[in-house]
GUTOR-69426 format. One record per residue (C-alpha): x, y, z; residue in one letter. Coordinates in steps of 0.5 Angstrom, whole numbers, plus 500, padded with zeros to 3 digits. Example, Ala and Ser with C-alpha at 12.3 -4.5 7.8 and 13.67 -1.06 7.14 Angstrom:
BEGIN
525491516A/527498514S/
end
This chain:
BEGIN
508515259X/512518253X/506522251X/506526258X/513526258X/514530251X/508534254X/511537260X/518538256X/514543250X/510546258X/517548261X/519550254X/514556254X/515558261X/523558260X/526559253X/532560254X/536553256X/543553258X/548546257X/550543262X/557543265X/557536262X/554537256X/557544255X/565541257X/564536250X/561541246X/567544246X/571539245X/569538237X/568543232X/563548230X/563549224X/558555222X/557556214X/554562210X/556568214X/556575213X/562577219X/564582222X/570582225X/570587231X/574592226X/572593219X/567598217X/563593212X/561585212X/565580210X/560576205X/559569205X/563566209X/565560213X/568560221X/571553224X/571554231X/575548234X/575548242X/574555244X/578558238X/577559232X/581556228X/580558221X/576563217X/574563209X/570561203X/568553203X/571550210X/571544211X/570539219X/572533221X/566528222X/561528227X/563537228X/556541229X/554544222X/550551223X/548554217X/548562217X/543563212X/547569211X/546572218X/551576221X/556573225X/560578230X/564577236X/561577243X/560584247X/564587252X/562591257X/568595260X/565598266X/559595271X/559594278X/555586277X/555586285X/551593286X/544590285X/541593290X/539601291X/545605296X/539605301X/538597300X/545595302X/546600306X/541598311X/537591308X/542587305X/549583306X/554580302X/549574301X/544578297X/549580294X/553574291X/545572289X/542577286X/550577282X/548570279X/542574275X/546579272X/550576269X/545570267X/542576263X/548580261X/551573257X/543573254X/544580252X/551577248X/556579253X/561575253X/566578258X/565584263X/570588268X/567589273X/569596276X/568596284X/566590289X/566583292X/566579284X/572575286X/569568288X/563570282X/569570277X/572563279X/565560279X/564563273X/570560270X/568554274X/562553270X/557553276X/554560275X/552562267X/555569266X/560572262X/568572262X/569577269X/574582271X/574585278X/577590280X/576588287X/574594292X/575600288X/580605292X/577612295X/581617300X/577619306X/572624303X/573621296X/567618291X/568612295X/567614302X/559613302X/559614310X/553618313X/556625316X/554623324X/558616322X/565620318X/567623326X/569630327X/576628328X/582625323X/584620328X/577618330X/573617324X/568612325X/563607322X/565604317X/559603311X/556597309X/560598302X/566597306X/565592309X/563588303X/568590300X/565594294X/571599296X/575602301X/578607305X/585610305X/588616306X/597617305X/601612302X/602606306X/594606307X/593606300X/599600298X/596596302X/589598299X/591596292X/596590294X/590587298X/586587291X/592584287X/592579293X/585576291X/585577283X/585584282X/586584275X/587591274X/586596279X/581602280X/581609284X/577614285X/580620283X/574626283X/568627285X/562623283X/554625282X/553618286X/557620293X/554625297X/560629300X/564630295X/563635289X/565633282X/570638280X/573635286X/581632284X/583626289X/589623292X/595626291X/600625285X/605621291X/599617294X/597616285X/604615282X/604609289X/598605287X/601605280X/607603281X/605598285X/600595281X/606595275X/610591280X/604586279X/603586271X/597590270X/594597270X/590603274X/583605272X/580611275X/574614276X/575621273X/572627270X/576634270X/582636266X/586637273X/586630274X/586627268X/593631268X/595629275X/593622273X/597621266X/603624270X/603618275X/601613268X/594611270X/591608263X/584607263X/579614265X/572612267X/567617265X/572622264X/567628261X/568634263X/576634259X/578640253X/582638246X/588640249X/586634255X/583630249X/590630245X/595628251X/590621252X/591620244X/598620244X/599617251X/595611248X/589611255X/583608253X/576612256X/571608258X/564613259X/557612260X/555616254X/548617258X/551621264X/549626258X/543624255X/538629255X/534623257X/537623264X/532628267X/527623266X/529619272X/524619277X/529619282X/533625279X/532630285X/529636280X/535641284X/540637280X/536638272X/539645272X/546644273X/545637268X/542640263X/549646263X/553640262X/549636257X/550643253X/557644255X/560637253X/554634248X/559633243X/564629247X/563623243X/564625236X/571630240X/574624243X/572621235X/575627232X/582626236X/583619235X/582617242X/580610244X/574609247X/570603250X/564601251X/560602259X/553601262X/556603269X/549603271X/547599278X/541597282X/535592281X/536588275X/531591270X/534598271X/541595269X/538592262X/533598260X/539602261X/544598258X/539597251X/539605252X/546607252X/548602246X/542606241X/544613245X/552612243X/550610236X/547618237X/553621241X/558617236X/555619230X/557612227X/554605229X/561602227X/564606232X/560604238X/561596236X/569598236X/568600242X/563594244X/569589241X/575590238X/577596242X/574593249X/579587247X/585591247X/583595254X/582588257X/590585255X/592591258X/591585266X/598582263X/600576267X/594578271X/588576265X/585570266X/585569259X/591569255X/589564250X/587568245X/584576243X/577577246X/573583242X/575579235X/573574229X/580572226X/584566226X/586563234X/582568237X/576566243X/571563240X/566568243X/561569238X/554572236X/550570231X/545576228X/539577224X/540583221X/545588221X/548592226X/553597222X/546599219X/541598225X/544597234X/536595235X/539587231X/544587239X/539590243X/539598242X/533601244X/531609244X/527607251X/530607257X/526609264X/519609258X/522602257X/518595258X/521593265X/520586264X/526583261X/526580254X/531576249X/533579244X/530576239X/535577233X/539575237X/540567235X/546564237X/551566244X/558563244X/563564249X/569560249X/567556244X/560553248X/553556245X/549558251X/543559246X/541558240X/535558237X/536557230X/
end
């Protein structure tokens, strides 16, 4: 008997490799001290490796860091062996509940596959070493307490809530029959809507009870559409949105509560008319001049941009209408150097995948943005900035509204989160050792572990190790 069960146990451990602790298991892992010997650190905001260090964790936070430490009886000894032990990853702009096409949850989807499929992304994002996401637009609250609550395995989650569009704005996806032909009468309302990926509000009062309703359920920052996008159909992307009155009122709300305004954006106009109101986050944000680039850097605004959007690779997207490759490959032209312009003039950048859809799409794309902003940064070190420490301010902006106060995410020092990795190789010299890949649509569909990547930490419980 005891043959058989050791039998089946190596079975389900060539299927599945990845095991995870239980709630139980993990909860007490957490209570003791890890102690992990003999690392090469990185901490989150230094050009260069600390070599041949110790890190004791105790709890959820690490405790202490230096040369020879020692731990109480019965801790968990892990010898490094020189690998590089870094903090976990931040992705500071997903849409964890957009798991399906626009078409699919528009017409063959409800908030129940929604909410399911969600439990996969996120499963995957802390196997690819994120230890914490925010969430940029959807229905993630109750994925966010179950998280916390150790029944669904995912990152640390900070949702937004349903971002916030003007009628007409980047987030009104209805069909043209479903918008009306009058202002008082403007009919359906999308699935995207109903679901509370985003909402719809036109004046002030619409828009303070838009942004309070957010707050109410567990927004931590809140995010509005202030431009035109390449994903909505009827609103051009040079559009500005929202006037100064309706933007200064969802800030100040959002102030009242503790915490930030995101925004979606990309002209100069807008990001003027958004930094005059006191919005400190720009999602995406290309299309800006040094003039522009210089007020952000003074005004201490943080720039969240999926570097793919200019990627001479986004024309190999087979779903890319070919009307559209033109108009794409002027923009790559124009704004290629942003990355080394936003360097240049010291703007704090961070780290997004933004990308949506079924679940191997996101992951290709996710592994292709981390090679590709090593490309458009001229500097690995500048992408992991962005990808830990950096990241980690931007989520502190929430206040009284983050989830997690107890210590700094983003960070390998003493009395932050225990939110660690552990990696063969270097990644200052080589993004491939955290997943960086130069394939992207071309990229194996299947999802794959990243196999330098040994140990995931979050909060002071490992969810692999396979030292």
């Amino acid at each position: 008997m005891k043959q058989l069960l050791l039998a089946a146990m190596l079975v389900v451990g060539s299927i599945c490799p990845l095991t995870f602790p239980s709630a139980i298991s993990a909860k007490e892992s957490a209570n003791s001290q890890v102690l992990f010997t003999n690392v090469n650190i990185f901490d989150g905001k230094t050009d260069k490796l600390a070599i041949g260090q110790d890190v004791l964790v105790e709890e959820n936070l690490i405790k202490q860091i230096g040369k020879g430490l020692e731990a109480n009886e019965g801790a968990t000894i892990i010898d490094g062996k020189g690998r590089t032990l870094m903090p976990g990853l931040i992705d500071g702009h997903a849409h964890v509940m957009l798991n399906g096409s626009y078409s699919q949850i528009e017409t063959n989807m409800d908030l129940t596959d929604l909410a399911y499929r969600a439990t996969r992304v996120m499963e995957r994002f802390l196997m690819d070493g994120f230890t914490a996401v925010r969430d940029m637009g959807g229905p993630a609250f109750g994925l966010q307490r179950n998280i916390d609550a150790g029944f669904v395995l995912g990152p640390r989650l900070y949702p937004s809530g349903a971002f916030i569009s003007q009628t007409s704005g980047h987030g009104d996806f209805r069909d043209r029959a479903d918008g009306g032909f009058s202002a008082a009468l403007p009919g359906d309302v999308s699935n995207f809507q109903r679901f509370g990926i985003g909402t719809v509000a036109d004046g002030v009062p619409a828009v303070l009870a838009a942004t309070r309703l957010n707050l109410r359920n567990g927004a931590t920052q809140i995010k509005i559409m202030a431009g035109g996008g390449g994903s909505s159909r009827f609103d051009p992307m040079d559009t500005t949105q929202f006037s100064k009155e309706e933007t200064c009122a969802i800030v100040e709300a959002t102030k009242d509560w503790g915490t930030y305004v995101a925004a979606h954006v990309f002209t100069d106009r807008a990001m003027n008319r958004l930094m005059e109101c006191g919005v400190k986050s720009f999602e995406h944000a290309f299309f800006m001049t040094e003039a522009t680039m210089k007020k952000i850097a003074e005004n201490g605004i943080y720039v969240v941009p999926q570097m793919w959007g200019l990627s001479p690779d986004l024309a190999k997207n087979p779903l890319m209408p070919k009307e559209k490759l033109p108009m794409l490959a002027q923009l790559q032209k124009e704004y290629g150097d942003l990355g080394k312009k936003l360097v240049k003039h010291g703007v704090k950048v961070v780290f997004a995948s933004d990308y949506v859809g079924v679940f191997s799409d996101a992951e290709r794309a996710r592994r292709y943005e981390l090679w590709w902003r090593t490309q458009a940064f001229g500097s690995n070190f500048e992408v992991l900035k962005q990808l830990t420490s950096i990241a980690g301010e931007l989520l502190a902006l929430s206040g009284p509204r983050n989830p997690y106060k107890a210590g700094k995410q983003g960070v390998i020092e003493e009395g932050a989160y225990a939110d660690i990795l552990l990696v063969n190789g270097n990644p200052l010299k080589d993004i491939a050792v955290i997943g960086g890949n130069e394939k992207w649509f071309d990229a194996d569909p299947e999802y794959k572990p990243i196999d330098t990547l040994h140990l995931i930490m979050k909060d002071g419980k490992i969810y692999k190790n396979t030292l």
